[in-house]
N, C-alpha and C positions, 0 to 999 in steps of 0.2 A: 668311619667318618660320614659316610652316605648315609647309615640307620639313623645318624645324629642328626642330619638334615632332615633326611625325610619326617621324625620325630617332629623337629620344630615348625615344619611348615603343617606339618598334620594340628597341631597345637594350636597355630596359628589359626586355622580354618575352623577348627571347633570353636576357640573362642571367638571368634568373628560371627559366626549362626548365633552362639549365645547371645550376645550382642546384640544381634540381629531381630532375636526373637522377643528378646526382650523390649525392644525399641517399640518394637510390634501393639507389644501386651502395658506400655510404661513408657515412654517419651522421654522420660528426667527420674534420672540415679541420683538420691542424697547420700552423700559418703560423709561418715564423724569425724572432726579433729581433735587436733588437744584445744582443751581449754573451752569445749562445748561449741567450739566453732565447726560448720559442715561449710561443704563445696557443693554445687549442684553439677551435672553433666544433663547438658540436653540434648539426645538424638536428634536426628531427623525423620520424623515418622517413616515407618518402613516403605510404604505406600508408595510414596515421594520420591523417599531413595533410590528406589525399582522403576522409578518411572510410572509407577500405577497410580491412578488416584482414583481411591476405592468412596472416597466422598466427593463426588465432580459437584460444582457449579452449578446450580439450576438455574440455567439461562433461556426457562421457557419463553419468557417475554419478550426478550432479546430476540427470539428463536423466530416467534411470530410477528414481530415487528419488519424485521429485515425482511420474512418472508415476504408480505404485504409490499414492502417497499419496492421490492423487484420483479415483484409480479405487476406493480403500478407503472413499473418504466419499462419494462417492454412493449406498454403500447405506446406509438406513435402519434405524438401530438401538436407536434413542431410546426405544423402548416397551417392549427386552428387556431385562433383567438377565442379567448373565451369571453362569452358573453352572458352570462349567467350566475351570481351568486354562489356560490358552493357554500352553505349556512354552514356545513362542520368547519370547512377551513375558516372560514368567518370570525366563529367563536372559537379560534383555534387554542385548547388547552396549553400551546408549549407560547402564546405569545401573550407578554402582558403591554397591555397599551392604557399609560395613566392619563387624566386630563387635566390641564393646567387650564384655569379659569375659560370652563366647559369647551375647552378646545383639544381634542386629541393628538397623542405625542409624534403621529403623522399625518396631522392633517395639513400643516404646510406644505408636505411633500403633494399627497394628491391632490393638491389645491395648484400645485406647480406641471403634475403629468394632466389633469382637465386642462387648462388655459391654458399653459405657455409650451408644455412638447408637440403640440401641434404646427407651432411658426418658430419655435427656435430649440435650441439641445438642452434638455436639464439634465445634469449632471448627479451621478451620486460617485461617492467614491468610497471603495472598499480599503477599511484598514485592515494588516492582518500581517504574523510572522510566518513561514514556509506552510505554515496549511494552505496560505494561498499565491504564497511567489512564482514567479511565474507564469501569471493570468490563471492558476489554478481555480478554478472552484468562481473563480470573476468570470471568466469566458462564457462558462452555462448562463449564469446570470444575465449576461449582456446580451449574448444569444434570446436568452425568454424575451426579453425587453425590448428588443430590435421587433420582434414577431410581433410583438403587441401593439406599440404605441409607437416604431419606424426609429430610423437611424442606422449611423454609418460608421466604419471605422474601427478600429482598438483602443480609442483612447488615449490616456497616457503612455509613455513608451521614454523608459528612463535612456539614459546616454550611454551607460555602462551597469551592468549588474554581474553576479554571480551566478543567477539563475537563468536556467536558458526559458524561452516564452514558449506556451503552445500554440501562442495563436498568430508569432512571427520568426523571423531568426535576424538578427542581428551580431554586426564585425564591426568594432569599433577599434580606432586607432591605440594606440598604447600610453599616449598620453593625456589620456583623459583619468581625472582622480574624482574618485567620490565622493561625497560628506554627506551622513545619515546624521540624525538625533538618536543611535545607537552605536552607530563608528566613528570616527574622525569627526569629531562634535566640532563644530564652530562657535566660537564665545558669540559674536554679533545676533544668534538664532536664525541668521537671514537663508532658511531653507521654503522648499516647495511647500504645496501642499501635503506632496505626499512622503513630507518628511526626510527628503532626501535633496542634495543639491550638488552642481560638477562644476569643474572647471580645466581646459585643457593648460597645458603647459605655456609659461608667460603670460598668465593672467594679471591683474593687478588688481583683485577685487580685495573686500574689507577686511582679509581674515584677519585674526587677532592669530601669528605664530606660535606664539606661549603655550595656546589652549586647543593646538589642532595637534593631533597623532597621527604622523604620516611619513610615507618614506619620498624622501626629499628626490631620489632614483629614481622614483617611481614617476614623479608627476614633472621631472624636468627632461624624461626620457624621447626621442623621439624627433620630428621637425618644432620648434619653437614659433607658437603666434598661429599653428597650423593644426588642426586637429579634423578628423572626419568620421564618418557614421555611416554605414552600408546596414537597407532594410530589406529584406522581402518578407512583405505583408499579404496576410491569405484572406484578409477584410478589404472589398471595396471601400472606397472615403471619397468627399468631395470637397475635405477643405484639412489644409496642415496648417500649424501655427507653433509659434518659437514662445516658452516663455523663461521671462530673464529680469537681471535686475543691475543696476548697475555698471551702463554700460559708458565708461566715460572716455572712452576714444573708440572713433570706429570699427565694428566686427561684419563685416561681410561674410554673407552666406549662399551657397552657389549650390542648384540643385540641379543633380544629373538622373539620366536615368543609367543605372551602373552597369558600368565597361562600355557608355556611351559619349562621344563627345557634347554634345549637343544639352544646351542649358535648358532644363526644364522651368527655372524661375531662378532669380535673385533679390536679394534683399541687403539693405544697411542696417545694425542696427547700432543707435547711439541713445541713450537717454539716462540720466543719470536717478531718477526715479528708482523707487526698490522693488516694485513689480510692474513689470509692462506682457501681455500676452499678444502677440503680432503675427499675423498672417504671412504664412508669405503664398503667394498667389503661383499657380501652376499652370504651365500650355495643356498637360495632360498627365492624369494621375494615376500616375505606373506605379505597381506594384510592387516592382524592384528598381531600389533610389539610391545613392548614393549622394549623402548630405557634406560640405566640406565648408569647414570654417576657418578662416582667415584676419589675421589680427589682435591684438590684445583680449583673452578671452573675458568678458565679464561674469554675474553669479547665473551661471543658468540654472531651470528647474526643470525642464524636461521639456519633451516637444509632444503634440496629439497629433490623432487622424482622427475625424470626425466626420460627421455627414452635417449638414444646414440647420436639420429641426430635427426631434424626437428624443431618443435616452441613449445617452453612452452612459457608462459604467467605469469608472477609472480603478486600475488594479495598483495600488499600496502597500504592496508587501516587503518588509523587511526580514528577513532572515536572524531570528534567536527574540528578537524584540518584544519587548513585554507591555508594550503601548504607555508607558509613563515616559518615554521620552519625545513624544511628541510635545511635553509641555514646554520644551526647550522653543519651538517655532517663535521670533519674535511675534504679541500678540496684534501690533498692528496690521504687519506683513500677511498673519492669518485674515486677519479682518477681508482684507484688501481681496487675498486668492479667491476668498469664498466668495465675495462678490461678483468678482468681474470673470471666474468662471461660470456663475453660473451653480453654482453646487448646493443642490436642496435637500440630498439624503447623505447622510454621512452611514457607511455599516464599517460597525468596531466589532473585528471579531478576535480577541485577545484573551488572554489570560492560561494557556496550555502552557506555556514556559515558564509559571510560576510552580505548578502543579508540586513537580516535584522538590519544590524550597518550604511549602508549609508546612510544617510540622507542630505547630504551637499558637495560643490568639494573639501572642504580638505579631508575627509575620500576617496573622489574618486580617488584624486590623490595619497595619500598614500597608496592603495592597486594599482593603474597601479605600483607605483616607486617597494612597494615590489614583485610583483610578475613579472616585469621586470627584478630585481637582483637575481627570481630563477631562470628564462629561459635560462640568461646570463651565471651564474653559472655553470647548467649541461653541458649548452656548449664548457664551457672554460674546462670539469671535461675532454671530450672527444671530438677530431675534427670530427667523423667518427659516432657520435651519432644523430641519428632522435629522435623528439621531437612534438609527436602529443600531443595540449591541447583542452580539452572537454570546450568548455566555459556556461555558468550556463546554467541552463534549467529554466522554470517559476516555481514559489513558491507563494501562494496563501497567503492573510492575511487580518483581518476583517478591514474594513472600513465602516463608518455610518451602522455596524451593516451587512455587504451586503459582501461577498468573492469575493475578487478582486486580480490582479497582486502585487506585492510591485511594486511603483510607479518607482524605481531607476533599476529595472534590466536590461533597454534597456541601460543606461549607464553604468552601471557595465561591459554589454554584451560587448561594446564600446571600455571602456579603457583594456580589457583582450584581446579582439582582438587585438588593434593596440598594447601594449607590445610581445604579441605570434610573430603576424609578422615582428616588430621591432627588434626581439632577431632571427628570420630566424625559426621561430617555423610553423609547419602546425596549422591551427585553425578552430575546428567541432563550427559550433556556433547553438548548443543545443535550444537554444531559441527559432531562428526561425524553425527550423525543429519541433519544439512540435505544433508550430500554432503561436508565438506572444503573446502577451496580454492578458490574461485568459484562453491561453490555457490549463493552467492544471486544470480547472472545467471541461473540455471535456475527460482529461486523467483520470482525477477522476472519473465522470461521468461512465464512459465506465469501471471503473476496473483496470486503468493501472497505477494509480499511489496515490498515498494522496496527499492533497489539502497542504502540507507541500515541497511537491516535490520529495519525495521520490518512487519511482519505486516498483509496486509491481512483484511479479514472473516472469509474462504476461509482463508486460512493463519491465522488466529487460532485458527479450528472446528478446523482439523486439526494445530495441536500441543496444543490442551488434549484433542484426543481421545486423542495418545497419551502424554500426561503421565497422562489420568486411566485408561488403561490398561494403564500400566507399574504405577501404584499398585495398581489393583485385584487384577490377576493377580500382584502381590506377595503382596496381604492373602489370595487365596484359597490360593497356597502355604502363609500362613503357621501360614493354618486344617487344611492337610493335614498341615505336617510335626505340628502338636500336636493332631490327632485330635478337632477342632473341630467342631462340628454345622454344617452350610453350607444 
């Protein structure tokens, strides 16, 4: 009985090498049927199987790219402004900038950091799914932006999220509910700018019940008419403000400084208006706040920390979001935020969460059509608004076994380009700036990102450095071509 075993597994193992070698020498066995029909059998290259890969990747490009990259951000530059031209970045190959009747697709924006960050905050506000939740990859940015042209704060700062922040920490009560233009959609559209909008428990505002997805537990949990917000912020500010909509019976709001008695500011708010942004004014602007709300809740959009004059950066990230549900925003309501914020840069940096859905030119032309009808949108929200879009960056996925590019992002890359510049939009194309075609085995490789595409710390610092340097050394060309004082 043993000789019989051991027979069979010896059998076993012989044909298994054959197999093996063959796989080697031939990838795909054709075997005859009846009736002149065959089967195919496809191995998996030996190589692969072993874990070997006897034909690797040539990610020289890649290889020297990141090199360059990291060798640029170990030096320290954080104390300098720049005052000089840099002509390569200038003419930067990864940036196309169209002009609609000889006006360039950001010269609104430098036309708003010359004149107006000097005496008051312009605003840009970063769209973007988990590449940048959590003030990821915004923070650097705002950080550049503070250095340069001044200002204070974090910006926007939602009431509740899933993603914890790097640049604060935040404990919010439990009855506060969320609504994105990706989750718990509101039929009325009456969300923030930044596409999302809260309300704590015993609100009365307009929702339409039919068309909202929510757990009714969730948002009735807790003290009723009462809800609160505990911040420690690692950004000084000099001015906080509430914005809201809908406020048709009084909402009092009391600000402490947390696990203190003593009221750092209060405010009422009541106005039945669909966007109002109101100050509420502080004895002293501590760090660590506890904000409590009292009252019928109406539609709030979120609160900031700001500083008087110069550039905040608002972080917009929604988690899974493919930016076509921003078109849900009522469009007057957009009109309105973009104004009386103040918001002259919009950066859309979208399109990673499609990646792996294309497969074919109907899914391609269905994401050019909708992400041409958000480009169009913001534009039509405001004439006087700049519209820079991040176009995908490479994302890695298994094939026969081996991490390769997904096959569709040079056209993904493609049809995001020509809608950007079609709608009169600046367009960073991410892609080729990583390397191209498996570039992010190289970004991986080196630490700078996951084989998924997402940025880690390191590769965060070092594409917001050269996003806020293509912008920059755009604004100081745009000071030279119009004999601007610098």
């Amino acid at each position: 009985m043993k000789n019989k075993q051991l027979e069979t597994v010896l059998i076993l193992i012989f044909t298994g090498a054959i197999l093996a070698i063959y796989s080697f020498l031939n990838p795909s066995i054709t075997f005859p049927l009846l009736k002149g029909e065959t089967v195919n059998l496809n191995f998996l290259p030996f190589d692969k199987l072993m874990g070997l890969s006897l034909n690797t990747t040539d990610n020289s490009k890649a290889d020297s790219i990141t090199d360059n990259l990291l060798a640029k951000n170990t030096v320290d530059t954080t104390s300098k402004k720049t005052t000089v031209v840099d002509e390569k970045i200038a003419d930067n190959a990864f940036l196309s900038l169209p002009s609609v009747n000889g006006k360039g697709a950001l010269d609104d924006f430098f036309s708003a950091l010359q004149f107006e960050a000097p005496k008051t905050v312009v605003r840009i506000g970063h769209y973007g799914d988990s590449q940048i939740e959590g003030d990821r990859i915004t923070s650097n940015i705002r950080n550049k932006f503070v250095n340069e042209f001044g200002g204070e704060g974090v910006g926007f700062v939602p009431f509740d999220d899933i993603a914890e922040c790097v640049t604060y920490t935040r404990e919010s009560s439990k009855n506060w509910k969320k609504f994105t233009v990706f989750h718990d959609k509101i039929k009325t559209g009456m969300y923030g700018l930044s596409g999302m909008s809260f309300m704590y428990s015993g609100g009365k505002g307009d929702i339409a019940d039919e068309e909202v997805v929510t757990d009714e537990s969730e948002i009735s949990s807790g003290r009723k008419d009462h809800a609160t917000i505990s911040l420690s912020l690692r950004n000084k500010y000099s001015r906080l403000s509430v914005q809201y909509g809908n406020a048709l019976e009084p909402c009092t709001i009391v600000v402490h400084k947390t696990g203190k008695k003593e009221k750092l500011g209060e405010i009422i708010l009541q106005s039945d208006a669909d966007f109002v942004e109101q100050e509420i004014p502080l004895s002293t602007n501590e760090k660590n706040l506890t904000i409590s709300f009292k009252g019928p809740s109406p539609m709030f959009y979120g609160i900031s920390f700001d500083g008087k004059k110069g550039v905040q950066v608002d972080n917009y990230g929604i988690r899974g979001h493919s930016g076509n549900g921003l078109m849900k925003i009522k469009d007057q309501l957009l009109a309105q935020e973009i104004k009386k914020s103040n918001t002259r840069l919009m950066i859309l940096q979208f399109g990673a969460n499609t990646i792996p859905y294309v497969k074919n030119e109907k899914t391609l032309n269905y994401i050019a059509q909708e992400f041409s009808k958000l480009f169009k949108k913001f534009k039509r929200a405001n004439e006087n608004i700049s519209i820079l879009v991040i176009g995908v960056g490479d994302m890695a996925t298994r094939i026969d076994g081996e991490y390769t590019s997904y096959p569709m992002i040079p056209q993904i890359r493609d049809v995001l380009k020509k809608s950007a510049l079609d709608a009169g939009c600046a367009y960073f194309d991410m892609y080729e700036y990583m390397g191209g075609k498996d570039a992010i085995l190289s970004w991986s490789k080196k630490g700078l990102a996951s084989k998924d595409g997402h940025f880690s710390p390191k590769g965060q610092e070092i594409v917001a450095d050269e996003i806020f340097n293509t912008l920059n050394n755009k604004f100081k060309h745009f000071q030279k071509k119009y004999h601007l004082n610098t």
